[in-house]
N, C-alpha and C positions, 0 to 999 in steps of 0.2 A: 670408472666408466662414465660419459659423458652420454646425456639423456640429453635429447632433443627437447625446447619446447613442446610446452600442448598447445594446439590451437585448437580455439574451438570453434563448430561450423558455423559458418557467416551466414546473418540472418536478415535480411531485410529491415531496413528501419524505420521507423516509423515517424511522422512527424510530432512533436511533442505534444503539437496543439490538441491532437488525437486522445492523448492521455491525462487526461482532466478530472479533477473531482470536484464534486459539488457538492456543498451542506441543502439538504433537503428543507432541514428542520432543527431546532434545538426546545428541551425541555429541561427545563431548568431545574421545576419543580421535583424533578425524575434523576437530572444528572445525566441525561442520554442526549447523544446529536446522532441524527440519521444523516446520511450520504449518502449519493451514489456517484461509483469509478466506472466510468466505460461500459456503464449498465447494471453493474452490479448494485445492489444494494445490501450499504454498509448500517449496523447501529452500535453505536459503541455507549455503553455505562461508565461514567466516571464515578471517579471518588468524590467524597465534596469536599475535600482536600488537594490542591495540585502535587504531583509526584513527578518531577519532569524525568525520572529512570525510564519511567513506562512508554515516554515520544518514541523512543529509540526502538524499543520493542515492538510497537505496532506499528512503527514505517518497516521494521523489517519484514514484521510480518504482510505486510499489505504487497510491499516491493515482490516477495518470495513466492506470492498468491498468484501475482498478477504476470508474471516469469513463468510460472509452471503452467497457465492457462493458454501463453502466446508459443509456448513449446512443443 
């Protein structure tokens, strides 16, 4: 049996300029940089070690965030 595409509903786009983040601040001493996306305010704790496994994760999570608020 042959199944149709999904489409899914078409949504208005936005210009990208619109979706911007900004580092507030960084602490070094702490390991922490605060941000804020589109008004929100982000702070994220690092390791004081780099882990680059972890970029991937929290662009996904940020992307996933920021989808389910514009839905």
């Amino acid at each position: 049996m042959k199944r149709r595409p999904r489409t899914l509903p078409e949504k208005e786009r936005t210009d990208s300029s619109e979706n911007r983040i900004s580092i507030t601040g960084v602490d070094k001493a702490a390991h922490t940089i605060y941000a804020q996306f589109n008004g929100y305010k982000i702070t994220a704790v690092c390791r004081e070690r780099s882990d680059p496994e972890i970029y991937d994760r929290i662009k996904d999570i940020l992307l996933s965030s920021v989808l389910e608020k514009l839905a």
